[in-house]
C-alpha positions, -999 to 999 in steps of 0.1 A, spaced: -61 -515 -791 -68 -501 -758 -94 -478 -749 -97 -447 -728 -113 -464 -700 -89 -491 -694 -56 -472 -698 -70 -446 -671 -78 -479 -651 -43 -493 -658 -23 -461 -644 -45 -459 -617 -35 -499 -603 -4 -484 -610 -3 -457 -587 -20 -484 -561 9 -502 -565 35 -475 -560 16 -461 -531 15 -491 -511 51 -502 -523 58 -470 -509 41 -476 -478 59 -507 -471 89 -489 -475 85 -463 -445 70 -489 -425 104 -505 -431 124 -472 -424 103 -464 -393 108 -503 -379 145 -498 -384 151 -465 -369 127 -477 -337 146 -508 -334 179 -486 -340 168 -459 -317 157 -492 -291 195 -508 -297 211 -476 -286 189 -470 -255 193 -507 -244 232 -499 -244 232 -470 -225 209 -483 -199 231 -510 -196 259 -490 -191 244 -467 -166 233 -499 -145 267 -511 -147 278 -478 -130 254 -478 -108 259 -513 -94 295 -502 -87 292 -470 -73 267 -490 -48 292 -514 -44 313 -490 -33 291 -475 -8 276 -506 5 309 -527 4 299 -569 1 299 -583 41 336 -593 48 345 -632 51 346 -638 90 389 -645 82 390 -605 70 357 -596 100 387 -612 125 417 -592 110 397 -560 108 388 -567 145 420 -573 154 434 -542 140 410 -521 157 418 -538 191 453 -529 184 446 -494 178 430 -488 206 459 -497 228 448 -538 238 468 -566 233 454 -596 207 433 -619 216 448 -648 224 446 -677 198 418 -707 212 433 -745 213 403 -756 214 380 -767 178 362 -747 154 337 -740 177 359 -723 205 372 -701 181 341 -687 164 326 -681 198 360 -665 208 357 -642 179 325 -632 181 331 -623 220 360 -603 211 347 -585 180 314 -578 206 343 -565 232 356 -542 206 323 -525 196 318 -523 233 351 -507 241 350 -487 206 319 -467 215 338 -452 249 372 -454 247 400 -430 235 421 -431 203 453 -441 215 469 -413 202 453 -392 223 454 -415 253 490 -412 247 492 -373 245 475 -373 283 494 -369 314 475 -393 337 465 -428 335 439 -452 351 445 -467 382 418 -489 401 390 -465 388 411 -434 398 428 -408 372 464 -412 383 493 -389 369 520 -401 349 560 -390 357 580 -378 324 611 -361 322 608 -322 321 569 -323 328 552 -301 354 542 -335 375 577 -347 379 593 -343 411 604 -310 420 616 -288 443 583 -268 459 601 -236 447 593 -202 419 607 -216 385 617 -197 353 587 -202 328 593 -211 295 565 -219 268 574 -253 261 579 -288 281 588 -323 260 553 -337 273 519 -327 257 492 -325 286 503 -290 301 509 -274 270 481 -281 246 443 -279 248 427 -309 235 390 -308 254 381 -346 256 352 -345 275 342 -377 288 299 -389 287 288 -408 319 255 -431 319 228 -417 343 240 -444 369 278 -429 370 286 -410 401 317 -393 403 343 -400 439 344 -380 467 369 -362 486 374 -338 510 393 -316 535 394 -288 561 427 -270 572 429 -248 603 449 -219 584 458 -201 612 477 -236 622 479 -252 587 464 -283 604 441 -307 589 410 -315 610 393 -333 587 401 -352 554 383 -380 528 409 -393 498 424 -356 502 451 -369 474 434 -387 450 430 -373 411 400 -354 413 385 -335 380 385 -292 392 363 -280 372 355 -247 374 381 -245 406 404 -240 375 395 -210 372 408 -202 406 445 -201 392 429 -185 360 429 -153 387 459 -158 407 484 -154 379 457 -125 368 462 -114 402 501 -117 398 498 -92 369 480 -66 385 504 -67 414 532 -60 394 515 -36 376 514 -50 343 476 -45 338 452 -27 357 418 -34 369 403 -6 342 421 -22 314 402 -36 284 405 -68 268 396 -80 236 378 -110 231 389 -133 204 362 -157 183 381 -186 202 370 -169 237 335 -159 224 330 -196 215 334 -209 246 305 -234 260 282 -220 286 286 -208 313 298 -173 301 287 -137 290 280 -141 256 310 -123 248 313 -109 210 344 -118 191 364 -81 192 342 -63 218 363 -54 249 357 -63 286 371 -43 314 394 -69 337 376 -57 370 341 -69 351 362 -101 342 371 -113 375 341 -106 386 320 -124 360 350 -156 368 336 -153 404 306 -152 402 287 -164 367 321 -186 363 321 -175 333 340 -192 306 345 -165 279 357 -141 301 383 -168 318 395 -172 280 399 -136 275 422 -131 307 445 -161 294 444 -148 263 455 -114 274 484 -129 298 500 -155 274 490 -145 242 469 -182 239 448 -205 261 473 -232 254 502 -212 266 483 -200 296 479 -232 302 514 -243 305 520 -210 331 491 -225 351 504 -255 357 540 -244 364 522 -219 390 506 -249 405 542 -267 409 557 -238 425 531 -235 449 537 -272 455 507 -291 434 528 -317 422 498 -334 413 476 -308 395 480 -302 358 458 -276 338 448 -282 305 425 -252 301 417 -215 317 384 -224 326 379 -258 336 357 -266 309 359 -310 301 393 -321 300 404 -355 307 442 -350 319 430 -317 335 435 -330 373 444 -324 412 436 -331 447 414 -318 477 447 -308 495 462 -293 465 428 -270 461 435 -261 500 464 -253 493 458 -231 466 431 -216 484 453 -201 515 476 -191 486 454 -167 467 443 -154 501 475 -150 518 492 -134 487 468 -114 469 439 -96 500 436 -64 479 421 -89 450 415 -119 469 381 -101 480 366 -103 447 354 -142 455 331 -125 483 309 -106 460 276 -118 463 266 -102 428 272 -78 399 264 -65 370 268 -62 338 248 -47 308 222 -42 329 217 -77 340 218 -89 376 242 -115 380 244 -134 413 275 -158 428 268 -197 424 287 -201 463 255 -200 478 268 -200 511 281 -164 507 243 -150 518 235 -186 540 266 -186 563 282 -166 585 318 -158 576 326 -174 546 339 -153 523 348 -173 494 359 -187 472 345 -207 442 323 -235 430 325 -261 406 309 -287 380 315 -307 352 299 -339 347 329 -361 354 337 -340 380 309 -335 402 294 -309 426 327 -289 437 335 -263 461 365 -244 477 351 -221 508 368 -204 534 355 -190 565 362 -169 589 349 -163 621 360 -152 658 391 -149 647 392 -185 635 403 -193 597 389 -224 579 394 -237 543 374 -266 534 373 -283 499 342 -305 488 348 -328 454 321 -352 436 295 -343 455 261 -352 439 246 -321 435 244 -284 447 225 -287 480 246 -315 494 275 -301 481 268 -266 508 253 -293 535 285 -311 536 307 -281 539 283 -267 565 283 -297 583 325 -299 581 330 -266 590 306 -267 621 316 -297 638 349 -286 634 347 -250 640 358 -253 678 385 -271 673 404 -241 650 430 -215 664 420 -184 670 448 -168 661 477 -175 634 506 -193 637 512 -206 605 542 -188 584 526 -167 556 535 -173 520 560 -152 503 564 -157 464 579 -134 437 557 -125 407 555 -151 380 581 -143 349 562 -147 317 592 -139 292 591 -161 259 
């Protein structure tokens, strides 16, 4: 018979027992749900790396074999208007040494050159390092008769009609060519000339046919010098040098021209085509129809301000000629280019032609600069009766851009007309009907 003492001892090892039974048992539960809970986490991180590793795949693509580097190179070549290389007869060698100069060539040629698309959308070509223009059928640089022509809006070829700035980055060494000429305009004769017609980059000359058809306008009537023009966000944006035009504020035309003149400013340049044509593009396209009627075969206008442009081209005789025209045709406006300065908002504003307030006589007409283009300058001069127009292109900067014209116009000062001879220039008002 069992006592008191040893059952309480018996259901007390009893409970021991169940207690660490019990114990055993969540140790068990909490080992599976851990290793569970580990089972789970191990997937998803696997998972996750495998998306990882293919998104960086994607990214970072695996290096090409050197068969697909020599397709891929080849393609690009192609693109960019070169023929193939040509296959090597020679061993393994000759070949990878071939390749690797030619996939070299293309990164070379790559970093400079332009898409062949647009390439093809220009109007001029390169010659023996000069900008030379192409002939097509129905475009402004085919050959013509020097005659006024009905303008329409469109032409079958690209260059004169749409705006497509590519301006073009020269290492410190580049220098851009020279050219030149002076024309007795009471005689028309040339008394001096340097490459007078080769493809030159005009700058901000452009903007001297930016006023003559302005000019045109004002002439007939159409607009007047008090009229105000709004400025678009396309003519606000316009790289420096300009106003800092707002888009819809208005601008008089009078304070226009004169901030064309003499802050060549481009806003307000985009404003006046704007206002004539109804877009820079289409302005464009009158330009360079102007320029053909006035016989510049060989100019084509891209732009209203002569802001970069690649296929944006003419000549030293071409800008000559131009220059008489404006003068001879327009004397009421023409005397705008011999401001020395205005102003506007209250700023003084003073004309880049320095040689306005350093020489006697000149009065006129506009300077010039891009980086592909060089230091530019139209002038004209007159003095005792004598009449000189004298172009300067690619000089190297502004100071010997004025020397040289000084020195042009004084050694050959004695040797113009004092009187006029020349026929004067007689030209009916441009027709800018759709």
């Amino acid at each position: 018979m069992t006592g008191p003492r040893e059952q309480e001892w018996s259901l007390a090892s009893f409970k021991r027992v169940l207690l660490a039974r019990r114990n055993t048992l969540l140790r068990f539960c909490r080992f599976g749900v851990i290793r569970l809970a580990t089972t789970v986490a191990m997937l998803a991180l696997g998972q996750f790396a495998a998306e990882a590793g293919l998104a960086a795949q994607t990214k970072h693509p695996r290096p090409q074999s050197a068969q697909s580097k020599d397709q891929h190179a080849r393609r690009l070549l192609l693109q960019l208007g070169h023929p193939e290389p040509a296959k090597s007869k020679g061993g393994h060698g000759q070949r990878t040494q071939s390749k690797d100069r030619d996939v070299q060539r293309l990164k070379d040629q790559h970093a400079t050159a332009v898409p062949a698309k647009a390439r093809h959308d220009q109007a001029t070509e390169f010659r023996n390092g000069h900008i030379e223009p192409k002939q097509c059928k129905d475009h402004p640089l085919a050959p013509k008769q020097s005659k006024e022509v009905h303008i329409h809006r469109s032409t079958n070829c690209h260059a004169a009609d749409h705006y497509t700035p590519n301006p073009v980055l020269h290492g410190p060494d580049f220098h851009p060519a020279y050219a030149d000429i002076l024309i007795d305009d009471n005689t028309g004769q040339v008394l001096h000339e340097s490459s007078p017609d080769s493809p030159r980059h005009p700058a901000s000359l452009t903007k001297i046919m930016t006023l003559y058809l302005l000019f045109e306008q004002l002439e007939a009537k159409a607009l007047s010098l008090d009229s105000r023009l709004r400025v678009s966000p396309h003519a606000s944006a316009q790289a420096p040098t300009k106003l800092g035009l707002k888009p819809d504020e208005t601008i008089t035309i009078e304070d226009a021209i004169e901030a064309v003149v003499t802050r060549s400013a481009n806003d307000a340049a985009v404003v006046i085509a704007e206002a004539i044509a109804g877009s820079e593009a289409d302005f464009a396209a009158l330009m360079t129809h102007k320029a053909q009627a006035l016989g510049m075969a060989n100019t084509v206008y891209v732009n209203a301000s002569g802001l970069p442009a690649e296929s944006q081209i003419t000549t030293a005789r071409e800008q000559s000629l131009l220059g008489h025209a404006i003068q001879e045709r327009f004397p009421e406006y023409s005397r705008y280019f011999a401001i020395p300065s205005f102003q506007y908002h209250g700023v003084h504003i003073s004309n880049h032609n320095a040689l306005l307030r350093e020489m006697q006589g000149v009065d006129g007409i506009k300077t010039g600069y891009t980086e592909a283009s060089g230091y530019n300058l139209v002038a004209s001069l007159r003095r005792d009766g004598r009449h000189l127009i004298g172009v300067v292109l690619g000089e190297r900067s502004n100071v010997a851009r004025d020397a040289r014209m000084r020195r042009l116009i004084e050694d050959h000062l004695s040797k113009a007309a004092p009187n006029r001879v020349a026929p004067s220039i007689v030209l009916p008002v441009q027709d800018l009907s759709p």
